[in-house]
C-alpha positions as CSV (number, residue, x, y, z in Angstrom):
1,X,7.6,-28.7,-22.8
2,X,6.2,-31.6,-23.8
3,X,3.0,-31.0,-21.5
4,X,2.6,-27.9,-20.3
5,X,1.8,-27.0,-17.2
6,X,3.3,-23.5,-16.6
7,X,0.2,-21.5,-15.4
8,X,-3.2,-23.4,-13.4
9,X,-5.0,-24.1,-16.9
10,X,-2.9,-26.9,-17.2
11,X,-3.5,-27.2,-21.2
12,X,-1.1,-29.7,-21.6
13,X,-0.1,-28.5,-24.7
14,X,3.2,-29.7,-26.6
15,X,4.5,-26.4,-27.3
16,X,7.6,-27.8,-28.7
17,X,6.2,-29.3,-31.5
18,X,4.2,-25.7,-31.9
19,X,0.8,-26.8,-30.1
20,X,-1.0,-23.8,-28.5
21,X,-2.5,-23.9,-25.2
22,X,-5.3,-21.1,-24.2
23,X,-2.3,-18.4,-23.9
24,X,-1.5,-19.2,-27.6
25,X,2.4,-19.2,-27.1
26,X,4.7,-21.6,-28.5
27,X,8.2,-22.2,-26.8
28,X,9.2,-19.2,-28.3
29,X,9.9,-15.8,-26.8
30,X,8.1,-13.2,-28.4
31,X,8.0,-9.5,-27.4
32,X,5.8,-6.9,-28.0
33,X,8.0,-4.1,-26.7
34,X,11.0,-3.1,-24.9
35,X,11.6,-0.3,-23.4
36,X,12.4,2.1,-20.6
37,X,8.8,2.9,-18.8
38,X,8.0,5.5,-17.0
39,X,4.2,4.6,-15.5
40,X,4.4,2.4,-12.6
41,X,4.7,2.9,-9.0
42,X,7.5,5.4,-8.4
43,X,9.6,2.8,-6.5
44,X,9.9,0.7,-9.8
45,X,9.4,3.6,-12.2
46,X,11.2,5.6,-10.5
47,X,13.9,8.8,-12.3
48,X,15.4,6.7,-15.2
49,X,12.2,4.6,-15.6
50,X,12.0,0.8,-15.4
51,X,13.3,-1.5,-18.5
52,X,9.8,-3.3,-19.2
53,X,9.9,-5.8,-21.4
54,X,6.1,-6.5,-22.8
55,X,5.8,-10.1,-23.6
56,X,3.2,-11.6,-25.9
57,X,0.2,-13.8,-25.2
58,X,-1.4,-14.3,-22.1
59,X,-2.9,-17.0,-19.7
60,X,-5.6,-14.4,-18.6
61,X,-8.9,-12.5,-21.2
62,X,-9.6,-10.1,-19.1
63,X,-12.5,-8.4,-20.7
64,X,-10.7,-4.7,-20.2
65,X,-7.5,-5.2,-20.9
66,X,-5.1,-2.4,-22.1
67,X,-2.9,-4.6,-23.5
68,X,-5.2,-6.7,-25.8
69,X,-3.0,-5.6,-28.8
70,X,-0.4,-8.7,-27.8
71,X,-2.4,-10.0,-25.0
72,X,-5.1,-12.0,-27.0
73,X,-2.3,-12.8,-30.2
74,X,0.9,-13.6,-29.9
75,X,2.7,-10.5,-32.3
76,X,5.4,-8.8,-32.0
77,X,9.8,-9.6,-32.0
78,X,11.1,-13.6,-31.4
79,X,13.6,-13.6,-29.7
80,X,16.2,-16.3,-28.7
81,X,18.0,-17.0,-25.4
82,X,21.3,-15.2,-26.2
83,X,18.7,-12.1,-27.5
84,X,17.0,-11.5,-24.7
85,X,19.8,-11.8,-22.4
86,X,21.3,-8.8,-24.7
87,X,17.8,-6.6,-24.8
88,X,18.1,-6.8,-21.2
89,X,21.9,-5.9,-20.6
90,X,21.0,-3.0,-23.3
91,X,18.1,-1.5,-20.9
92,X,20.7,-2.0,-18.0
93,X,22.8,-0.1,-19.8
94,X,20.1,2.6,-20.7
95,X,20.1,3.5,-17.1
96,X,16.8,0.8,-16.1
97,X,16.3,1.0,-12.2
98,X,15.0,-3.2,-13.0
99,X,14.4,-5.2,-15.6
100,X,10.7,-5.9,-15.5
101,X,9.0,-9.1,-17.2
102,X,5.7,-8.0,-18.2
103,X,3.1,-10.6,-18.2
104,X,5.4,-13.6,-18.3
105,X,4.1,-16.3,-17.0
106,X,3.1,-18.3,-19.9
107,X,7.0,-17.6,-20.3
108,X,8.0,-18.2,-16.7
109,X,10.0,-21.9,-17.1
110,X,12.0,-20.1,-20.0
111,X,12.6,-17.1,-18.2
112,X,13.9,-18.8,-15.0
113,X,16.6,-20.4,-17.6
114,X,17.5,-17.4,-18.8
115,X,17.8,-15.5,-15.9
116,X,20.4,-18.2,-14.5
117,X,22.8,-17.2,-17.1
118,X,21.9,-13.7,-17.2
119,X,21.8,-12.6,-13.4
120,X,26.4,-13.0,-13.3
121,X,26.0,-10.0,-16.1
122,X,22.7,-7.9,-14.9
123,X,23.6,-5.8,-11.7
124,X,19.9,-4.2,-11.1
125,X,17.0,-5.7,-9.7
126,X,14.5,-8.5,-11.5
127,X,10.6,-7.5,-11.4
128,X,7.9,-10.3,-12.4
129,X,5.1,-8.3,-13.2
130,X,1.9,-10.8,-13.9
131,X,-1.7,-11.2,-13.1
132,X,-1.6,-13.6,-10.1
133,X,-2.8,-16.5,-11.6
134,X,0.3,-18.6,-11.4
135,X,1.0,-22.0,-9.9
136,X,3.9,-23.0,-7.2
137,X,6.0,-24.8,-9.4
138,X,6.8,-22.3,-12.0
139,X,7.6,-19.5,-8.9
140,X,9.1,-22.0,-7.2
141,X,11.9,-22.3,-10.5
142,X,12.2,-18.3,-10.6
143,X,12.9,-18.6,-6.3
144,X,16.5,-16.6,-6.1
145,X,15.9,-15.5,-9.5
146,X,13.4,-12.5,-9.1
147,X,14.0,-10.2,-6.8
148,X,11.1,-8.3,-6.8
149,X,7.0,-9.7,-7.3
150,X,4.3,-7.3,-9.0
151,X,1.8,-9.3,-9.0
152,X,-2.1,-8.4,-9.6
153,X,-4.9,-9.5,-7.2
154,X,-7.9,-9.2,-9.1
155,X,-11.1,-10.8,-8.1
156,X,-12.2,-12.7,-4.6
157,X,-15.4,-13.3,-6.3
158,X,-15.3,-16.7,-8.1
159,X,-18.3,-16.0,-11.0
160,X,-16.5,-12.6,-11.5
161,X,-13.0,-14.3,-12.6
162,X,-15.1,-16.4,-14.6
163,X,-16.4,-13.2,-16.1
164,X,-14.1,-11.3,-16.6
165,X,-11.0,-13.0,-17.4
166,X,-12.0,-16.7,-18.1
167,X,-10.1,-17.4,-15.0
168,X,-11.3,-21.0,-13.0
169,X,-10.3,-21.0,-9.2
170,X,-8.5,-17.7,-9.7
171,X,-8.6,-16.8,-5.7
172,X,-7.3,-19.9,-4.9
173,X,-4.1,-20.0,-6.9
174,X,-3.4,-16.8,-6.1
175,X,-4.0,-16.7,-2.4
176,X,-1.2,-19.8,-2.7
177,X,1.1,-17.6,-5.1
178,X,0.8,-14.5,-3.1
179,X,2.1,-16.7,-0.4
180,X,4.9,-18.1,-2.0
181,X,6.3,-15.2,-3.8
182,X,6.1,-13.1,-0.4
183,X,8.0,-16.4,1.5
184,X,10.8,-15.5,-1.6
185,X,11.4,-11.7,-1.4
186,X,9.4,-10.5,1.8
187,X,8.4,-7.3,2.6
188,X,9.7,-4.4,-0.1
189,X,12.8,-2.8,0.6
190,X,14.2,0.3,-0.9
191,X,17.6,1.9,-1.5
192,X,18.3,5.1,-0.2
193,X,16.9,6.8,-3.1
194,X,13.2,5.5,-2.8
195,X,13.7,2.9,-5.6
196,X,12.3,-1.0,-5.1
197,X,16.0,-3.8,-4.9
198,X,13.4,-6.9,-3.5
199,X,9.8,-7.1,-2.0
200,X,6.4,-7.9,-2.6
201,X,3.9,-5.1,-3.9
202,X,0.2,-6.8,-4.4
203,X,-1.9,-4.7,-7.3
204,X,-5.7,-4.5,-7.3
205,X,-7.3,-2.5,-9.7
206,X,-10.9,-1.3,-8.4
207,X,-13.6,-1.9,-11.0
208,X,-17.2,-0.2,-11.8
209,X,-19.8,-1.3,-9.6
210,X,-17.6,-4.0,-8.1
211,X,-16.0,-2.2,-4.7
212,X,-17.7,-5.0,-2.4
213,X,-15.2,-7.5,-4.3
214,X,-12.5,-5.0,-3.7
215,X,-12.8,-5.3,-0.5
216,X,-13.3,-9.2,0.2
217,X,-10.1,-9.0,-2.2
218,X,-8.0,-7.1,0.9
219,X,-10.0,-8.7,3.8
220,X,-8.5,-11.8,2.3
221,X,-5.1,-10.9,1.8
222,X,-5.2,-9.3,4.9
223,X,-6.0,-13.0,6.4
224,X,-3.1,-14.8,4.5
225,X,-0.7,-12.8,4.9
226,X,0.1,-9.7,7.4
227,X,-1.0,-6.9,6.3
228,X,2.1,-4.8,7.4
229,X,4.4,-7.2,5.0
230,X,2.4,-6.3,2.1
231,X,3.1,-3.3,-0.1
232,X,-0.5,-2.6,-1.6
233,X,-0.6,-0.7,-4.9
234,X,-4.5,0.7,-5.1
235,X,-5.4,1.4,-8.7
236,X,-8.2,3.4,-10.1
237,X,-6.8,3.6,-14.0
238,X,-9.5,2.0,-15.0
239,X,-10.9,3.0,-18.3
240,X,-13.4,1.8,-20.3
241,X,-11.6,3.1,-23.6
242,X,-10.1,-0.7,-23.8
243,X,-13.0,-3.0,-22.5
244,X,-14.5,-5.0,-25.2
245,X,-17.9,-5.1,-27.4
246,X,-19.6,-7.3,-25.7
247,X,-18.3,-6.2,-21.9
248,X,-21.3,-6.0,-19.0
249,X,-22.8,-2.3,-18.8
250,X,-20.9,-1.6,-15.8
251,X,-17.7,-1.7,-17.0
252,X,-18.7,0.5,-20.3
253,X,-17.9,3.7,-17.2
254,X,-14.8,5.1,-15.4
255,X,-14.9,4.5,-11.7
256,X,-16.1,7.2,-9.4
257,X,-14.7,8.9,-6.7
258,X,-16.6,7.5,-3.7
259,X,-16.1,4.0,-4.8
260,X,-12.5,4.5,-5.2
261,X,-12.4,6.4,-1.9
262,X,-14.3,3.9,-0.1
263,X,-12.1,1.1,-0.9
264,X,-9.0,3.1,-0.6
265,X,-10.0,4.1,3.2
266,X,-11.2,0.3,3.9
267,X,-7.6,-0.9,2.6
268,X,-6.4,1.6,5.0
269,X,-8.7,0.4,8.2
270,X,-6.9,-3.0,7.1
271,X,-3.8,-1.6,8.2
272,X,-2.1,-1.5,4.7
273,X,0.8,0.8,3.1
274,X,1.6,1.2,-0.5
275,X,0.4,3.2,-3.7
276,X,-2.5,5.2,-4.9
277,X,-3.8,6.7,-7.5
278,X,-5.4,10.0,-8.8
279,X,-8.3,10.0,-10.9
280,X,-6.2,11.4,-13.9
281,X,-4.3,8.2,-13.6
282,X,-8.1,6.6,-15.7
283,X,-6.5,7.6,-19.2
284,X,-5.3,5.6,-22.1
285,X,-2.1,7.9,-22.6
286,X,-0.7,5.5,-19.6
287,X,-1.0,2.6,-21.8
288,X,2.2,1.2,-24.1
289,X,2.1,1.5,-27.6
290,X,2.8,-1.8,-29.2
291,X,4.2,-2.4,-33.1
292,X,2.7,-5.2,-34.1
């Protein structure tokens, strides 16, 4: 990792002699928590919850972001190679429906190493839960790796990525990563029980004020890929309990009903299945308690 090039902000960083791109990580694992989770959609969540393993730093600065604690510093556990492999053959163990890799993509070359030698040992189902903004090499390394893609689709509109989460070009890298993780796993599956073994599920979370983006977000993905092969999950959780000082006014209030509603019932015009959400779902007792 002597340039890095793991996510589209290309930093090239030398991480191995402790150089920190914009996601501040080293070539270090380190891990804010893991655990068994019980909050995401009920195909991954499931009866015995999902093993999530929260990992530090991020390649995103979203200006809401629940998980700011480890997102915006690197804190938390290091862990080695031989470590992680045991935390997550101890969350298999603990009865994990998957073992899902939380915001790993400033972590994704690593990970695809360590999966190789964990995958003869782990017997459930791998989830890479990230924000979309990823680049074709590093999911092309993870490609019979991860069986199952979670990632976010969060903005159409160019200036808001910039706004929001410092994020050049964000559409276009993850129009391209939407289409290569589905040309990996493919449309979700599920056992018998309900739960997730391989698939695609595509999260957008509909912000204040913003349901016109929400909707150029699914016409789009509608466009690149069918929208019968896409697993939506529809999120209204936002809450404004975590969105910063200096966030826009419109993001300083929970979303409403109609403009949840009216996105929900466009996504469904679109011809899309998946996940929604209550309005209870807008709390901060959803969100993951880190130890720094």
């Amino acid at each position: 990792m002597k340039k890095c090039l793991m996510c589209p902000r290309g930093c090239l960083v030398d991480r191995e002699a402790g150089e920190r791109g914009f996601c501040g990580v080293s070539n270090e694992f380190v891990i804010g928590s893991a655990d068994l989770h019980f909050w995401e959609e009920p195909c991954i969540s499931g009866t015995r919850g999902s093993g999530a393993i929260f990992f530090s730093g991020c390649n995103l600065r979203c200006v809401f972001c629940q998980n700011k604690d480890i997102s915006r510093e690197v804190v938390g556990k290091k862990y080695s190679e031989d470590e992680l492999i045991s935390k997550m053959l101890e969350l298999q163990e603990m009865g994990a429906h998957n073992i899902n890799l939380v915001t790993a993509t400033p972590y994704s070359l690593f990970i695809a190493h360590v999966l190789e030698k964990a995958k003869k040992d782990l017997h459930i189902p791998i989830v890479y839960n990230c924000g979309g903004y990823e680049t074709i090499d590093s999911l092309r390394s993870l490609d019979g790796l991860v069986d199952i893609y979670l990632p976010d689709f969060k903005y159409y509109d160019e200036n808001l990525a910039k706004k929001y989460s410092s994020a050049p070009n964000y559409a276009e890298f993850s129009s391209k990563a939407l289409v290569e993780m589905h040309r990996q796993v493919g449309k979700l599956t599920l056992d018998e029980k309900q739960i997730a073994t391989q698939g695609l599920i595509v999260r957008h979370l509909v912000l204040p004020s913003h349901r016109e983006d929400s909707k150029a977000v699914l016409k789009h993905i509608s466009e690149i890929l069918p929208a019968n092969e896409v697993t939506l999950s529809l999120m209204r959780q936002y809450t404004p309990d975590f969105a910063d000082e200096n966030a826009p006014k419109n993001l300083k209030r929970r979303l409403t009903s109609f403009e949840y509603e009216d996105v929900l019932n466009f996504a469904l015009s679109l011809g899309f299945d998946g996940f929604s959400q209550d309005k209870e779902s807008a709390k901060r007792d959803f969100t993951p308690k880190f130890n720094k």
